[in-house]
C-alpha positions in Angstrom: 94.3 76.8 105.7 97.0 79.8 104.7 94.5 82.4 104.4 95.6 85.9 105.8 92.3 86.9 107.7 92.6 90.8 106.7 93.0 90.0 102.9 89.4 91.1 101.8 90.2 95.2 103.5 93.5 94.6 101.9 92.9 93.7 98.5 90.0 96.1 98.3 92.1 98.7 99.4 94.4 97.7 96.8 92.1 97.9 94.5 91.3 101.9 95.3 94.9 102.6 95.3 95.0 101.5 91.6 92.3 102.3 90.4 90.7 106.3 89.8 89.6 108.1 93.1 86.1 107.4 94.7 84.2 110.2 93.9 81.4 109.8 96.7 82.3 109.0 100.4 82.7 105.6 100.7 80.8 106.4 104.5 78.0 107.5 102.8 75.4 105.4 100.4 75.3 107.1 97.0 71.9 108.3 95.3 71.0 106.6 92.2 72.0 109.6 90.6 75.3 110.0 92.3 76.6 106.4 91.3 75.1 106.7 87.6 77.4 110.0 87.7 80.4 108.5 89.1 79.8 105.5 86.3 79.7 108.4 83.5 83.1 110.1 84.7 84.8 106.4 85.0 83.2 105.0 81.4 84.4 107.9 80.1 87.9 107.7 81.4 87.8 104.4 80.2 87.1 105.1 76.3 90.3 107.7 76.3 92.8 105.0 77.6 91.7 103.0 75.1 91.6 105.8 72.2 95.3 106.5 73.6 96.8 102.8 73.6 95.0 102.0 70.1 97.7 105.2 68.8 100.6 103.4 70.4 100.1 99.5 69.2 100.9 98.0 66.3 97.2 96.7 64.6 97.9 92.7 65.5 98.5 93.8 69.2 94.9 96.3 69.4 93.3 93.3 67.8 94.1 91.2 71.1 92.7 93.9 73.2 90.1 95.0 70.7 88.9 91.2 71.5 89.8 91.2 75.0 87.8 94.6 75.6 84.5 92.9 73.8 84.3 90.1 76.1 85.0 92.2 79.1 82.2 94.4 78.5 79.6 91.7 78.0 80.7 89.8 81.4 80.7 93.5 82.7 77.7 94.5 82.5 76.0 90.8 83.4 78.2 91.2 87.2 76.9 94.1 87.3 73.4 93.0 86.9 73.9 90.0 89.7 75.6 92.4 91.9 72.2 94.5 92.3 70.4 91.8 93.4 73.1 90.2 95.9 74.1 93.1 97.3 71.0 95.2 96.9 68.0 92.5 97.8 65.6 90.4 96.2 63.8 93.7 95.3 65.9 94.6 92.7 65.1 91.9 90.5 64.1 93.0 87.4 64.5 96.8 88.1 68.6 96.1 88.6 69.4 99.8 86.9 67.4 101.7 89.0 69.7 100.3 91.8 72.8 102.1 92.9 74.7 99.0 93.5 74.5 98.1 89.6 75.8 101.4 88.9 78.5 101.0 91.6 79.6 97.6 90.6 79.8 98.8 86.6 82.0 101.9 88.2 84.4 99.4 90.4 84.9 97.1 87.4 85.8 100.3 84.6 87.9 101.8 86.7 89.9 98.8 87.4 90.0 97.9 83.5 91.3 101.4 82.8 94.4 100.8 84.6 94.7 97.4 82.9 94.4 99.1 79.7 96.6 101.8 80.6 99.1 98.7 81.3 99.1 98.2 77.3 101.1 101.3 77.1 103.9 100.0 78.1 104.5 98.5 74.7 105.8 100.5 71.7 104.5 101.3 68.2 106.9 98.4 67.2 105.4 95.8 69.8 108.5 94.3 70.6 109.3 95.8 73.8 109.8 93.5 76.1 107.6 93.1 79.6 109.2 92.8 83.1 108.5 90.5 85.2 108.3 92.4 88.5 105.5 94.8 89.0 101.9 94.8 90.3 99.3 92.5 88.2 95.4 92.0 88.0 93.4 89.3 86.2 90.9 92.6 86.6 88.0 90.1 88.6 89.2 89.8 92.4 92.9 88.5 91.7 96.1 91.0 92.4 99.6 89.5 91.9 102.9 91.0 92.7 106.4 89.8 91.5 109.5 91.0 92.4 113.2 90.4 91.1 115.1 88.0 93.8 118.8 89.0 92.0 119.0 86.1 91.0 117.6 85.8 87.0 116.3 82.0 87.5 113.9 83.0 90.4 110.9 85.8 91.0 109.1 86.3 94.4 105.8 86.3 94.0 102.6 87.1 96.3 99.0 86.5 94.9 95.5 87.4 96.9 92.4 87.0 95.7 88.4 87.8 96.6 86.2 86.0 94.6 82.4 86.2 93.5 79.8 88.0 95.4 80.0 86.5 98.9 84.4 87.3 98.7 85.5 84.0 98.8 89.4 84.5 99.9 92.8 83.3 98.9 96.6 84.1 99.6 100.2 83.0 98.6 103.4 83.5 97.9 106.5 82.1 97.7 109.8 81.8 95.1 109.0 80.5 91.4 111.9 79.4 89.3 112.1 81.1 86.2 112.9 79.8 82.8 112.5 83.0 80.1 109.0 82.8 79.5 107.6 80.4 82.0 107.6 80.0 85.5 107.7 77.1 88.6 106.4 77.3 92.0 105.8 73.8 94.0 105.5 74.0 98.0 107.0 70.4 98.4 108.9 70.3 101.8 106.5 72.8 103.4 105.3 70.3 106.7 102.8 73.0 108.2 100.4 72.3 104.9 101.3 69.1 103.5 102.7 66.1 106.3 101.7 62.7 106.6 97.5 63.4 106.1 98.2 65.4 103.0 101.4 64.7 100.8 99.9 66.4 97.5 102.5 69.4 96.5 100.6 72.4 95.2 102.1 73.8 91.5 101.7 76.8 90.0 102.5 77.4 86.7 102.8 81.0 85.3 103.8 81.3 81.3 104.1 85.6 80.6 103.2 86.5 77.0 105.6 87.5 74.7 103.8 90.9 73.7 100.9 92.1 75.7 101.3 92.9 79.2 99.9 89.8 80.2 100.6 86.4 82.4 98.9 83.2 82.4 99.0 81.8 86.3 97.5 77.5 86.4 97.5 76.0 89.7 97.0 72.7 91.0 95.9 70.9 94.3 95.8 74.7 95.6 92.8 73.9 97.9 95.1 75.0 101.3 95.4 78.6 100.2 92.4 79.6 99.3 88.3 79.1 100.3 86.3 77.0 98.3 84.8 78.6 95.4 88.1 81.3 95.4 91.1 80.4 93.1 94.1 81.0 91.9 94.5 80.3 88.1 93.8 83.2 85.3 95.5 85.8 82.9 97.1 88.7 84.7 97.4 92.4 83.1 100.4 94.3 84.8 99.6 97.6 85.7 103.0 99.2 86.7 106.2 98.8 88.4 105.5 97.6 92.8 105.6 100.3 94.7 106.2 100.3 98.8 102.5 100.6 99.4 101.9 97.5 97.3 104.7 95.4 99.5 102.9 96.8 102.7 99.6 96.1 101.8 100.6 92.4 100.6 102.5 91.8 103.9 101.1 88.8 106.4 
């Protein structure tokens, strides 16, 4: 199976390079009051990106996010809630709030939806500024994405790892997608290591980039050799920014 065995330390370091710094030492378990603290400092970060990219979009582009933002908050908070008793014990059922981890995983979460809605801004009042392709992308719950320009305008290069759910169920791949304005192609037909006589079935991607928001649709099928079972690929990806050379060395084999 084409999973990179470091990708959990990887992608969670990508995650910290994105997102605002860790206020407590990550060596150190934070008191309840610490992580309700650092939850405070991130929630409010959060509302002032979002107070700051409402100024800058036209009102049928905040609507999307206005609508996006509702449902993120509601699945929010109920991860965070399962996260307290996974990672905390059986023992913080019912009293999840008094458990760091619930504040921790509300912190994690805001701090990585600040920088996706801090990827709004790249649009102007008139909303008609047009996205890149290349840059690093999140679908903000375990999945990172990076695409970069091959020189030649049918074709991206693309890398995706993923850790999903509670007990980090893993994924990675990458490869060349064609490129037709919008959309996007990626099959692995010819590749013998992962699909010879036992296992002809090609694995496609599909990735379709909004015209608009900052956002990309990826749908995959028969992806079952890059990833663990309950992990996956498919989902709609903010970009954050333009790749930099820590993101290419972090999404290295």
């Amino acid at each position: 199976m084409k999973i990179r065995t470091a990708i959990l330390a990887r992608v969670v370091f990508l995650a910290c390079c994105v997102t605002a710094p860790v206020v407590a030492d990550e060596e150190k378990e934070p008191t309840l009051e610490e992580a309700r603290a650092e939850f405070e400092t991130a929630d409010a970060d959060l509302n002032r990106a979002y107070r700051e990219v409402k100024t800058l979009l036209p009102d049928w582009l905040f609507d999307d996010l206005r609508a996006e933002q509702k449902e993120w908050l509601a699945g929010r908070d109920e991860r965070a809630l399962s996260d307290a008793v996974f990672n905390g014990g059986r023992q913080n059922e019912g009293r999840e709030k008094e458990s760091p981890d619930y504040w921790r995983s509300l912190t994690w979460n805001t701090r990585t939806r600040t920088q996706m809605i801090r990827g709004w801004q790249a649009k102007g009042p008139d909303g008609a500024a047009e996205i890149p392709w290349s840059g690093l992308w999140t679908d903000g719950d375990g999945g990172w994405l990076m695409i970069e320009e091959t020189g030649d305008p049918r074709k991206v290069r693309f890398r995706i790892s993923v850790v999903r759910g509670p007990t980090a169920h893993l994924g990675a791949i990458s490869g060349e997608a064609r490129r037709n304005a919008e959309a996007g192609f990626f099959t692995d037909e010819g590749d013998p290591e992962y699909h010879g006589d036992d296992d002809p079935t090609e694995t496609w991607l599909f990735f379709e980039k909004e015209y608009g928001p900052p956002r990309l649709e990826i749908r995959g099928i028969h992806t079952q050799p890059y990833h663990g079972a309950r992990a996956y690929f498919d989902g709609v990806y903010t970009r954050l920014r333009a790749a930099e050379e820590k993101d290419r060395e972090l999404f290295e084999e």
